[in-house]
N, C-alpha and C positions, 0 to 999 in steps of 0.2 A: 504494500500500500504506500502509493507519493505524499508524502509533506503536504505537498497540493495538487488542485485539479484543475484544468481549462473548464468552462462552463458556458451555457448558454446564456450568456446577460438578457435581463428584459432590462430594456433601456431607451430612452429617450428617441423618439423617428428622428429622421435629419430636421433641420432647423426647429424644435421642439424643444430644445433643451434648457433653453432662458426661461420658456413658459415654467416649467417641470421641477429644476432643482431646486432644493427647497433647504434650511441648515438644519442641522440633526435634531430629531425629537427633545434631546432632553437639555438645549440651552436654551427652549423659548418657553416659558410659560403660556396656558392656555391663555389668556389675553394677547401675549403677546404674538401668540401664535394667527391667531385670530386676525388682528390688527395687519400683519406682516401681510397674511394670505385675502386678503380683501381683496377685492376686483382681478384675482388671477385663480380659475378655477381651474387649472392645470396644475398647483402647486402642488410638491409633493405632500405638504402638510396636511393636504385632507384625505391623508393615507397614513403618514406619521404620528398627526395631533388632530384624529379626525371626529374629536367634541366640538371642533369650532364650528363643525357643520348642524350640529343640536343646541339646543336651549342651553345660554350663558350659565345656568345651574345645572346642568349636567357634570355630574362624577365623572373623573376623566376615566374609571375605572370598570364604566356602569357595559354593561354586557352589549348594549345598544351602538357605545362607541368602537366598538370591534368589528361589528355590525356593518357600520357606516364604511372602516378603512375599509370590509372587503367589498363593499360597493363601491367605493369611490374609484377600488384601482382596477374593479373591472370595468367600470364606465372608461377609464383612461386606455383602459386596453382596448376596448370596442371602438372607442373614437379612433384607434390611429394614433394616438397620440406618445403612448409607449409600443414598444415592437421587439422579440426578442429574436435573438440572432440563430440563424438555422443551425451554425455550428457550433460547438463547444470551442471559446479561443479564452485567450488570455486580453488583457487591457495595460496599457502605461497607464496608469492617472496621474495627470502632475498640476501641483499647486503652487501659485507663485501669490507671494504676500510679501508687502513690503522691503521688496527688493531681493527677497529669498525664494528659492526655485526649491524644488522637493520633488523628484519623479517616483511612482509606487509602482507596483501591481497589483492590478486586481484578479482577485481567484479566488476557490474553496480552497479552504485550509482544513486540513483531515482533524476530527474530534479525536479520533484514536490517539494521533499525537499528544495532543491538547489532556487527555487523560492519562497520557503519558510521561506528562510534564517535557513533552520537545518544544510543546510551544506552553511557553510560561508564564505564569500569571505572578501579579505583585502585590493585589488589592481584595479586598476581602468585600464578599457583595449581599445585598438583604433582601429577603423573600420577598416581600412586596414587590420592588421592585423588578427580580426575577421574573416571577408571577406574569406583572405585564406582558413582560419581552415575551412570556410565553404565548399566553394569551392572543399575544398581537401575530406573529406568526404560524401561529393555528389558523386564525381567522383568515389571514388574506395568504395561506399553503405557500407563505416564500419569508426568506431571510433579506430585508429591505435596508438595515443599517449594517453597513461593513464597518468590519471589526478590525482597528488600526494597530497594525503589527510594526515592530520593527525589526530588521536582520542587519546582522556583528558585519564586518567590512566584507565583502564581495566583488572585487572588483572587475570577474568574469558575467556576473549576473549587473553589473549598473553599467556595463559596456551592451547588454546585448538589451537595457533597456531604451538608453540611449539611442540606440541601432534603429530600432522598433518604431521610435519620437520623432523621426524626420523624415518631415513632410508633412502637408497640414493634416492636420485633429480631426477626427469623425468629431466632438466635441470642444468647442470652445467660446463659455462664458464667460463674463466677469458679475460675480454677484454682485446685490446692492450693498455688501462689506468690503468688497475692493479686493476680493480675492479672485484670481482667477481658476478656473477648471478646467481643464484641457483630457482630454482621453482620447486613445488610439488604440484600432484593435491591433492583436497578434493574430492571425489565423491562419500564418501557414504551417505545416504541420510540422516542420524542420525546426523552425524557431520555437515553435511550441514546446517541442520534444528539448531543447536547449536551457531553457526557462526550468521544464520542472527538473533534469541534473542537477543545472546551477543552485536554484531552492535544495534539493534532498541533497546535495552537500556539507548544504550548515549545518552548522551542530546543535541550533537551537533557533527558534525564533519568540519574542516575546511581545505581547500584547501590551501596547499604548497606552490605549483608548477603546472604551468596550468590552469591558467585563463582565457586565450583566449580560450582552445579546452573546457573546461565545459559549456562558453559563445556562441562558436557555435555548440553545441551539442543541447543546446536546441534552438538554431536559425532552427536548422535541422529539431530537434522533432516542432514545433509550423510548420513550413512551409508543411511538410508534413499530417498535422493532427496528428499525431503521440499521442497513448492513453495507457494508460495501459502497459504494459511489454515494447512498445517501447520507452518508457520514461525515460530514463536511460540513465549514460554517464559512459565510461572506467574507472577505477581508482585503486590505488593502498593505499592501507592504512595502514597508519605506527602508531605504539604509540608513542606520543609526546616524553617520554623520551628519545628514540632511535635516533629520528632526529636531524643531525649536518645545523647547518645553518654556514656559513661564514663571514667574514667580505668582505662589499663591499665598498671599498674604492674608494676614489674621486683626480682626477688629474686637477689641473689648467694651462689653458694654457699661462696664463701669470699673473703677479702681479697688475692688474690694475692702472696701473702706479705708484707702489712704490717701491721703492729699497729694497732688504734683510731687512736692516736694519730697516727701517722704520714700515714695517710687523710686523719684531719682536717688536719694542714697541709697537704697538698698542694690538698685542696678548697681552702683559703684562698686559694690561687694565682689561684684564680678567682669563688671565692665568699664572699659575707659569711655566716658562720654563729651563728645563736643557738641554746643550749637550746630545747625548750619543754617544758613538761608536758601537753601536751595533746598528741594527736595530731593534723598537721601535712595539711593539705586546700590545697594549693596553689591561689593566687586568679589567676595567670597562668603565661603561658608560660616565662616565666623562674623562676620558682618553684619549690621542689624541696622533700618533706619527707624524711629521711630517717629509719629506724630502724638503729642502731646501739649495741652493748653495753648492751644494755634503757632506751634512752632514744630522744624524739625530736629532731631538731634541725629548724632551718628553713632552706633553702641559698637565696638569691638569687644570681642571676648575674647581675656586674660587666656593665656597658655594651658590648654589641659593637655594630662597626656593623651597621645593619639592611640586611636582604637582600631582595630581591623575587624570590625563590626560592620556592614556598610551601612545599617539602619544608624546606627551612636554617630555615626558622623553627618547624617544629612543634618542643612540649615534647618530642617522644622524640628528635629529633636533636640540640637541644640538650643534653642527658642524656648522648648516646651521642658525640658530638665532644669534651665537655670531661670527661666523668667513665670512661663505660665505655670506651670506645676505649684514649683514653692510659693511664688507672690501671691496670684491669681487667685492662687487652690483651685482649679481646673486640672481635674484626675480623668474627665475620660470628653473630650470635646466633640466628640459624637454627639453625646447628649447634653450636653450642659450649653444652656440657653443663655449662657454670660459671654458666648464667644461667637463669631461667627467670620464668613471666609470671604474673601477679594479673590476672584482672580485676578490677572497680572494684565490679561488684555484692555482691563479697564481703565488700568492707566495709575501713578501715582495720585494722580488728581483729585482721584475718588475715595483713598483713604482722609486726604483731607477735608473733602468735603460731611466723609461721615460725621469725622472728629468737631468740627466747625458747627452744624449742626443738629448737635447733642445726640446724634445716635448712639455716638461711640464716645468712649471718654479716652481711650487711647488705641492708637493704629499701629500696628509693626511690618515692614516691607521685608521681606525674605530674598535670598540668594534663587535664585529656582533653582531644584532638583535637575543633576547632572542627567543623559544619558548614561552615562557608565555607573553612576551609582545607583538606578532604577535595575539596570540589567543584572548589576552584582546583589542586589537584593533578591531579583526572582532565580539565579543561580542558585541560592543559599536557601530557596524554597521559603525564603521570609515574606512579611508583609508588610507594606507600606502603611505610615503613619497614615491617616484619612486627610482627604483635600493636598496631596504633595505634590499634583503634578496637574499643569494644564495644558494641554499641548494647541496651539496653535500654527496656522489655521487649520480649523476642522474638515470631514470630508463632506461632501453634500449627499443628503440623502437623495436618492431618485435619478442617478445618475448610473448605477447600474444593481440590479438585484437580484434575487436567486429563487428563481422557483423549484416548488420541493416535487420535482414528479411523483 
């Protein structure tokens, strides 16, 4: 059995695809969801987030909203609008944001692996959630969110996707975030056949982005029997070097009863702290900017010794051993409604705007989580602290998806 598979994408007819892509289910809130897909009933979000098409008090959960995805994408199908390709190939996907290029592939990646720990996971995921993904691909019989993988350096497999990339795009958008989309198919069988070597040469590949849908992809394949060829889950595969992760930073909703001041000594316990007037972009892992009483400061932390742990050394465990833990008393920020997350796409801006306007009484900006220290985590079969990683930019849903014959 291959690492992965070529597939039949159902994907987007020619010029269709502006209409169609749509950003992943779970970075838009049903409002927002809503709002976004107005006046484009091609979107894919009345397939992704498809409450928006039922009463604004509709449970995004409710049976009806499963209902609706698998209506909506076979209306997409019957108009012409989506079309799936007669033969099983491969895809380049490449995304360029902000002056960075990223070329993937798109394929089934085998569960067997994936249960086998070749393809790794980091992050720990919750039924609820689960549940949905499952739900949701029951409903409309296809795996519609690809599962963003990453693979260690290759430089036979990013030559021959390169290869594949020249010449124009069966796809090429630019969403209203200013990212662009590009996809190209592979189908001839030669190159095909090159692609899946190259992939079942590595010795591992590890999951991004998408831990709930590769989680219920094989909740799907086990429930059904599912054997052989249907054993497989969407994904898209980037080389490590390519991939930008973000800083996801942490907002407090109050000082746990100590004044400005009192915070700042006790940081000093472990931190050397300066002013700054600028706002504060951490250059490593020890680095810390913080906002506090409408100013920035910049926190380094004092000398520990070093650990070959690779969880003890990410920026967010450092954060959370010397500052949230002890000061905070924040034991498990899962649950505890005294803290909550930024990601990094939003900008420094937004920590200070929480700070400023009493959401937050103070903000901390984080290093962002390495590549290599994500990978050296899921090697070690550990788990990532929650909210450590954001990777930008995301893939677009509806741009290519897997139906489950």
């Amino acid at each position: 059995m291959t690492l992965i598979k070529p597939f039949r994408a159902l994907r987007p007819a020619p010029g269709r695809a502006a209409e169609v892509l749509a950003p992943p289910y779970d970075v838009l809130s049903s409002a927002e969801a809503r709002e976004r897909a107005k006046g484009k009933p091609w979107s894919f979000l009345h397939v992704s987030k498809a409450e928006i098409d039922l009463a604004p008090s509709t449970d995004p959960y409710d049976a009806a909203v499963y209902a609706k995805a698998a209506a909506n994408l076979r209306a997409m199908i019957d108009a012409g609008v989506l079309t799936r390709d007669g033969k099983a190939c491969y895809y380049v996907y490449r995304l360029t944001w902000r002056g960075r290029t990223q070329s993937g592939l798109a394929a089934v990646a085998s569960l067997d692996a994936y249960v086998k720990n070749r393809i790794r996971k980091h992050e720990l995921t919750t039924p609820a959630k689960e549940d949905d993904r499952v739900r949701q691909i029951e409903a409309v019989n296809a795996q519609t969110g690809p599962v963003m993988l990453a693979y260690p350096a290759a430089p036979q497999l990013d030559a021959i996707l390169a290869q594949a990339a020249i010449g124009a795009a069966a796809v090429d958008v630019t969403a209203d975030d200013r990212v662009r989309h590009q996809l190209w198919v592979i189908d001839a069988d030669a190159a095909i056949a090159s692609v899946t070597r190259a992939v079942d040469a590595l010795p591992a590949l590890y999951i991004a982005d998408g831990h709930h849908r590769s989680a219920a992809a094989l909740r799907v394949a086990q429930a059904r029997g599912a054997e052989g060829a249907r054993r497989y889950f969407l994904a898209v595969l980037f080389p490590q070097g390519e991939m930008t992760i973000l800083d996801y930073n942490r907002v407090l909703r109050d000082l746990n009863g100590r004044s400005p001041e009192r915070l700042l000594a006790e940081l000093r316990d472990k931190y050397t702290i300066a002013p700054s007037d600028a706002p504060v972009r951490p250059a490593h892992a020890r680095e810390v900017g913080m906002v506090l009483g409408g100013r920035w400061y910049r926190l380094v932390l004092r000398a520990e010794e070093s650990s070959t742990d690779p969880i003890e050394r990410l920026p967010i465990t450092l954060l959370t051993r010397n500052v949230i833990a002890p000061i905070f008393g924040i034991a498990d920020p899962r649950t505890d409604k005294r803290i909550d997350f930024v990601g990094g796409g939003r900008g420094l801006s937004e920590l200070e705007r929480l700070v400023a306007s009493g959401q937050a009484a103070a903000a901390f900006a984080l290093y962002p989580t390495q590549m290599a220290d994500l990978m050296a985590v899921a090697d070690a079969g550990a788990i990532m602290p929650p909210k450590s990683t954001w990777f930008e930019p995301k893939l677009a849903d509806g741009m290519v998806s897997h139906v489950l014959d």
